[in-house]
N, C-alpha and C positions, 0 to 999 in steps of 0.2 A: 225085252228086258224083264217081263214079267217070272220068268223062272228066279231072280233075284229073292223076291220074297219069300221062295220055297226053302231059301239054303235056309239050315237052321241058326238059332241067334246065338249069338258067343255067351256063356255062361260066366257072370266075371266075378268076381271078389266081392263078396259083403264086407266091408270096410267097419262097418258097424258091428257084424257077427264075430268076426275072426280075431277083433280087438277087444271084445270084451271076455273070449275063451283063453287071450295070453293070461298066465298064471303068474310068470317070470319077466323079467327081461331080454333073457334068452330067447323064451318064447315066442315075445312079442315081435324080436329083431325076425327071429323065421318066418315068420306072418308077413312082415313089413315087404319082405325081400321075396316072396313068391305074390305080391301084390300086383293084379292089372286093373286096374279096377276105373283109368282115365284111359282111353281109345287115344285122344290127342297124346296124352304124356308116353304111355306103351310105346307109339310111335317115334314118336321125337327123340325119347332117349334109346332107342336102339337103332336108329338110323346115326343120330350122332358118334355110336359104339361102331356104326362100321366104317363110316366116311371114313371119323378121325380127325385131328386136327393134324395138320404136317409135322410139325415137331414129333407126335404122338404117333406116329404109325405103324413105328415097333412095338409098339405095347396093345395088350389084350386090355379094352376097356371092360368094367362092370357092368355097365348098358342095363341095370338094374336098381329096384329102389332104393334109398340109401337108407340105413334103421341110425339110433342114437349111438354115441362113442364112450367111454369113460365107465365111472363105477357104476356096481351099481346097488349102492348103497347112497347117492349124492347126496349133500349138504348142499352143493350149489346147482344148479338146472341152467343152462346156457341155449337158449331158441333163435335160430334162424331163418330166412325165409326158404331157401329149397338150394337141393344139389346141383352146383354147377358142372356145366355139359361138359366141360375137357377135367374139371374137378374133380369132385366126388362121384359125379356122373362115372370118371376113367378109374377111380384108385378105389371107391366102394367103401370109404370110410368119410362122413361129415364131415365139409372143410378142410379137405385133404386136397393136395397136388395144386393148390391155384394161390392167387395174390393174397384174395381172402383170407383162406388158411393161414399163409404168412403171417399176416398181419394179428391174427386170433392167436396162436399157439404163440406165436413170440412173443403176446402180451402176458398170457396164460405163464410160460416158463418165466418170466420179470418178475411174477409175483409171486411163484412158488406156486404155480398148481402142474404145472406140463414141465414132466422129468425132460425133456428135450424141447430147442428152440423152433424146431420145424413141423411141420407133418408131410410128410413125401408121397408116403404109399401105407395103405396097413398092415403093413412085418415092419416098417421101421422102429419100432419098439419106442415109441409112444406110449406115456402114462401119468392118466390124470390124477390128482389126489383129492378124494372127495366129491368129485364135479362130472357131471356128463354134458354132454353136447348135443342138438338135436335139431332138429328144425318144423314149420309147419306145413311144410309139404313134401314129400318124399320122392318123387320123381323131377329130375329138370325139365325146366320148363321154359318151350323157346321162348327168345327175349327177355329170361326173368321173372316170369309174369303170369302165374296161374291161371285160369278162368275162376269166379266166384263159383261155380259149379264142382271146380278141381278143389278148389280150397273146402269148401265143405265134405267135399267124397273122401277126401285125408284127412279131417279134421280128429274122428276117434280112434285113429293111431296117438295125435298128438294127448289128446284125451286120457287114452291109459297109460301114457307113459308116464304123466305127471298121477297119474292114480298111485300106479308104483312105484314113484319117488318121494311120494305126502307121507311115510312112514320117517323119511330122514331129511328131506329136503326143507332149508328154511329161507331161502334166497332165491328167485328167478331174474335173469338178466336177460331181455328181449333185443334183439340187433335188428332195429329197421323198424318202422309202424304196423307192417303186417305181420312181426312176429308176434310185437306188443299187442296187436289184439288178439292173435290169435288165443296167448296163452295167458288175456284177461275171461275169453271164450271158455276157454278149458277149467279155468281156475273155476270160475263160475258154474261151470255144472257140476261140478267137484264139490260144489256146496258154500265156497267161500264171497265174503260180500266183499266187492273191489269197488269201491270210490269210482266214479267217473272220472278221469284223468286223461287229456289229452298229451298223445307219446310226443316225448323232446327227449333232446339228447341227457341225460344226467337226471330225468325226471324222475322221480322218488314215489312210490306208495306205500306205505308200511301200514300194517294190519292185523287184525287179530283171528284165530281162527279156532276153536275147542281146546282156548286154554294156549296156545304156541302164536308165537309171532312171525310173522315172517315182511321180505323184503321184493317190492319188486322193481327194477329199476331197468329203464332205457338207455339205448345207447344208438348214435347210430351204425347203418352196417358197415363193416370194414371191406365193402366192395372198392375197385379200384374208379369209379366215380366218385366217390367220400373224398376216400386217400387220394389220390391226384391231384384234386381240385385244392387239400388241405381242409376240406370239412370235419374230417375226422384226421387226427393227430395221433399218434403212440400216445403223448401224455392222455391225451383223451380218455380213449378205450385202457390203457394200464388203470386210470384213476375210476373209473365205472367195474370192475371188474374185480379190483381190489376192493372196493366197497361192498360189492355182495361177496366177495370170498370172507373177507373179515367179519360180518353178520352170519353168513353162513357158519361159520366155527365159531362165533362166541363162546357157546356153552360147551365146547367141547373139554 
């Protein structure tokens, strides 16, 4: 097995290089979506693109990373923890095709942000007003559950996206405690000073940053372990979400 070491080593994605060359958001989504940059994740989400879930076997999965959704222009920043395997993983758009989604976009439409109640697939002509969606990790990840190694190697995707949303964005809403730190992570190298604050549902940090305010509030995720169990409610997440949409557009 010594010839092994002869083959040469996979050249992969500078995560850090290629994130800090996006310009746009445009950009950044092309960067995001030709990303290998986890061995484990690369695998996992294209083996799941071919197996398939049964229900899903007519369908051509994504089997690719998933970049942010919405304006981009936001008032509000919505962070998740990563793309689910028959989810986003299959439709190629954040919180698309699964429970999750349900639960997010139907809250999103109740308050007046998501022109429509569902997210199906991305042509279903979904439209957010003011607000993007996104998460801290960009490829699914089996069990849910990144490696701290995955989480860091994706971290300055998440990093410049909130670069390029600190022009309009005054409100960030975290779903789950790994979003919430991720994107106290991000905020902070961004420059802004964030209170120590351990993540609860409904939990508030509001702050000041070169003269602008902004908002950051938790929630938890609308996975179907939450919702099932009854940990998170519709009132729930409608009322967390209306609170940063509302501070988000204050001053508009």
């Amino acid at each position: 097995m010594e010839w092994l070491g002869l083959l040469p080593k996979v050249k992969r994605t500078n995560v850090a290089v290629e994130s800090a060359l996006a310009k746009s958001f445009t950009a950044l989504d092309t960067a995001i979506h030709a990303c290998d940059a986890c061995p484990r994740l690369v695998h996992w989400r294209e083996e799941v693109a071919i197996t398939k879930r049964k229900s899903y076997q007519d369908q051509e999965y994504w089997g690719k990373p998933v970049s942010g959704f919405g304006s981009n222009k936001p008032r509000l920043l919505i962070i998740g923890l990563a793309p689910g395997a028959h989810g986003a993983n299959r439709t190629g758009r954040v919180f698309t095709g699964d429970s999750s989604g349900d639960w997010l976009y139907g809250s999103l439409h109740r308050i007046g942000i998501a022109k429509i109640p569902t997210s199906t697939s991305a042509n279903d002509g979904q439209f957010l007003r003011d607000t993007r969606i996104t998460a801290a990790v960009r490829c699914a990840p089996p069990g849910n559950a990144p490696t701290i190694e995955e989480r860091d190697t994706c971290a300055p995707w998440l990093l410049r996206e909130v670069q390029l949303a600190l022009p309009t964005v005054r409100a960030f809403v975290a779903l789950g405690a790994f979003a919430w730190s991720a994107t106290i992570r991000a905020l902070i190298s961004c420059g802004h000073v964030i209170p120590k604050t351990k993540f609860g549902h409904g939990v508030e940090v509001r702050y000041s940053n070169a003269g602008m305010d902004y908002l950051l509030i938790g929630s938890y995720h609308p996975s179907q372990q939450n919702t099932f169990t009854g940990k998170l409610t519709r009132d729930q997440l409608d009322s967390v979400l209306r609170k940063g949409a509302e501070f988000s557009l204050a001053d508009e």
